[in-house]
C-alpha positions as CSV (number, residue, x, y, z in Angstrom):
1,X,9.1,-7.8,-15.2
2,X,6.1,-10.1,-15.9
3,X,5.1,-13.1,-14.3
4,X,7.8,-16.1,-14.6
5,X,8.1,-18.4,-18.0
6,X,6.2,-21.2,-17.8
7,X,9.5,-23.3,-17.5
8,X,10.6,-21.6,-14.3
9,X,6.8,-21.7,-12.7
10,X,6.6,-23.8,-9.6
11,X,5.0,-23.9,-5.8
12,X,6.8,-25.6,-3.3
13,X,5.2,-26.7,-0.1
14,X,7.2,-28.0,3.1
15,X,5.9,-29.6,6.2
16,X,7.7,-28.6,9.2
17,X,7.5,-30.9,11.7
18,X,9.1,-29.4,14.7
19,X,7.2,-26.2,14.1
20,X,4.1,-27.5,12.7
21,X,3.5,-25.4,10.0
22,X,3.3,-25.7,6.1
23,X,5.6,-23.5,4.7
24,X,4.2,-22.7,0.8
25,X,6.2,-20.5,-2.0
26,X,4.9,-20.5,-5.0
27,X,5.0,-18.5,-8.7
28,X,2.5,-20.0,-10.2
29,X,0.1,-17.1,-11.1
30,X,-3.2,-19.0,-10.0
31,X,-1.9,-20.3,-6.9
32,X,-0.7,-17.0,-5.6
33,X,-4.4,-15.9,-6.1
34,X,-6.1,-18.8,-4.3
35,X,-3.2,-18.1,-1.3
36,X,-4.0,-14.5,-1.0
37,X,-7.5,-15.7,0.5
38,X,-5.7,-17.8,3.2
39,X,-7.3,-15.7,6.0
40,X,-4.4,-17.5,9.0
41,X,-1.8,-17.5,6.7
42,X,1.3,-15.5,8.0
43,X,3.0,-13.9,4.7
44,X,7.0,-14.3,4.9
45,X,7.5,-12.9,1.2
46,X,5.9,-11.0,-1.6
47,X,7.5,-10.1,-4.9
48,X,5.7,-7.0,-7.3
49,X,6.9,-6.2,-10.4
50,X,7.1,-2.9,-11.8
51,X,3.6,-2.8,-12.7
52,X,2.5,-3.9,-9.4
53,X,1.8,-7.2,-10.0
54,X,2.5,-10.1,-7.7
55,X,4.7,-13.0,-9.1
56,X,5.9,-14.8,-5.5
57,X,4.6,-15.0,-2.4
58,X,5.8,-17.2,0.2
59,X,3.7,-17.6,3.6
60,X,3.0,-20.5,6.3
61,X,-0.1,-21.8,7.6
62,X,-0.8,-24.0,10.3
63,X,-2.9,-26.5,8.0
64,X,-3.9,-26.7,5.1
65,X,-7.8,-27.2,4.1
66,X,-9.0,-30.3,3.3
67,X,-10.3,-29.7,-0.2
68,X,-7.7,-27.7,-1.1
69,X,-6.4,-28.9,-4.7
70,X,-4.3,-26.2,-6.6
71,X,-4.4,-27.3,-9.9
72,X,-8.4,-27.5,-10.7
């Protein structure tokens, strides 16, 4: 396995109000590298593929930064 199609790419992020947390899943290559660096993020999911390779990752973080723009 590889990283997703283009087509089937996406990152998802959720507000939850009653627990106040941002809940993020994404499988867009780049954005699973800038997330890796979110030092208070607690990870709920990983996915490798055979080679090792991350291509999901799903965490929450209290807040998210205020310059923080995924697609740059």
């Amino acid at each position: 396995m590889a990283y997703y199609d283009l087509e089937e790419q996406e990152t998802v992020i959720i507000y939850e109000s009653a627990t106040k947390l941002f809940d993020i899943y994404t499988t867009v290559p780049k954005h699973i590298k800038r997330l890796k660096n979110v030092a208070i993020a607690t990870l709920i999911q990983d996915e490798k593929d055979s080679e090792g390779i991350c291509i999901t990752y799903h965490i929450k973080v209290e807040k998210l930064p205020n310059s923080y723009v995924f697609n740059r």
